[in-house]
N, C-alpha and C positions, 0 to 999 in steps of 0.2 A: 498546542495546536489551537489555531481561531477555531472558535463553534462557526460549522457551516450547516444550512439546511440539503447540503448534499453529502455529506458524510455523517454514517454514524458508526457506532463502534460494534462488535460483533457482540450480540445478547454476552456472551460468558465472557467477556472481554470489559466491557460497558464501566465495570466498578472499580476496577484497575485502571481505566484509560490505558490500555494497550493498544497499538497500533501496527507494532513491526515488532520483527523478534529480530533478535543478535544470535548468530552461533560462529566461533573461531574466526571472525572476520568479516562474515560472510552476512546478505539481508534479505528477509524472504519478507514479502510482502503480500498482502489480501487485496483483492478487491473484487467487489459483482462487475457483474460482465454487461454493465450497462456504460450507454456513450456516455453519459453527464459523471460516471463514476469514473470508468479510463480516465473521460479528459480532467477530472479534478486530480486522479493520480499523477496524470503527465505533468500537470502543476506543481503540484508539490515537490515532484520527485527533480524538476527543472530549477522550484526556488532553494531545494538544500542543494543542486550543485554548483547554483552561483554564491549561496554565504561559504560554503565548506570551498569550494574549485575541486570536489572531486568530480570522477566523471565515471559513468559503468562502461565496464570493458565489456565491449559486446560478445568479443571473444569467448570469454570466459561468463556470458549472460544465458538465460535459458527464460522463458515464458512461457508457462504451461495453462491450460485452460481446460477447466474442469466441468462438467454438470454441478449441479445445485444438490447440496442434503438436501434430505424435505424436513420441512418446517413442523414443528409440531401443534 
């Protein structure tokens, strides 16, 4: 992934470069609950479904929205 100054990687995350996890198929994804953060998600998540031609089944979609842990 390009370095953006609007994404970074989750502190415990960071030395891995993690971004998504895989489990049996399926993609669960992170993001803060700010505009500039959505919209860089809706980005990305729009540039892999034009290299790949996949597309999410909304159907079978779910987006949940959480409070913040506290920061230590």
């Amino acid at each position: 992934m390009e370095q953006s100054s609007m994404f970074d990687f989750h502190r415990k995350c960071r030395a891995m470069n993690i971004v998504n996890l895989y489990f049996a198929g399926d993609l669960l994804l992170f993001s803060k609950v700010f505009e500039v953060c959505l919209r860089l998600f809706g980005e990305v998540l729009n540039h892999f479904f034009g290299l790949s031609g996949f597309r999410a089944n909304p159907i079978k979609s779910n987006f949940i929205l959480s409070k913040s842990a506290q920061h230590n």
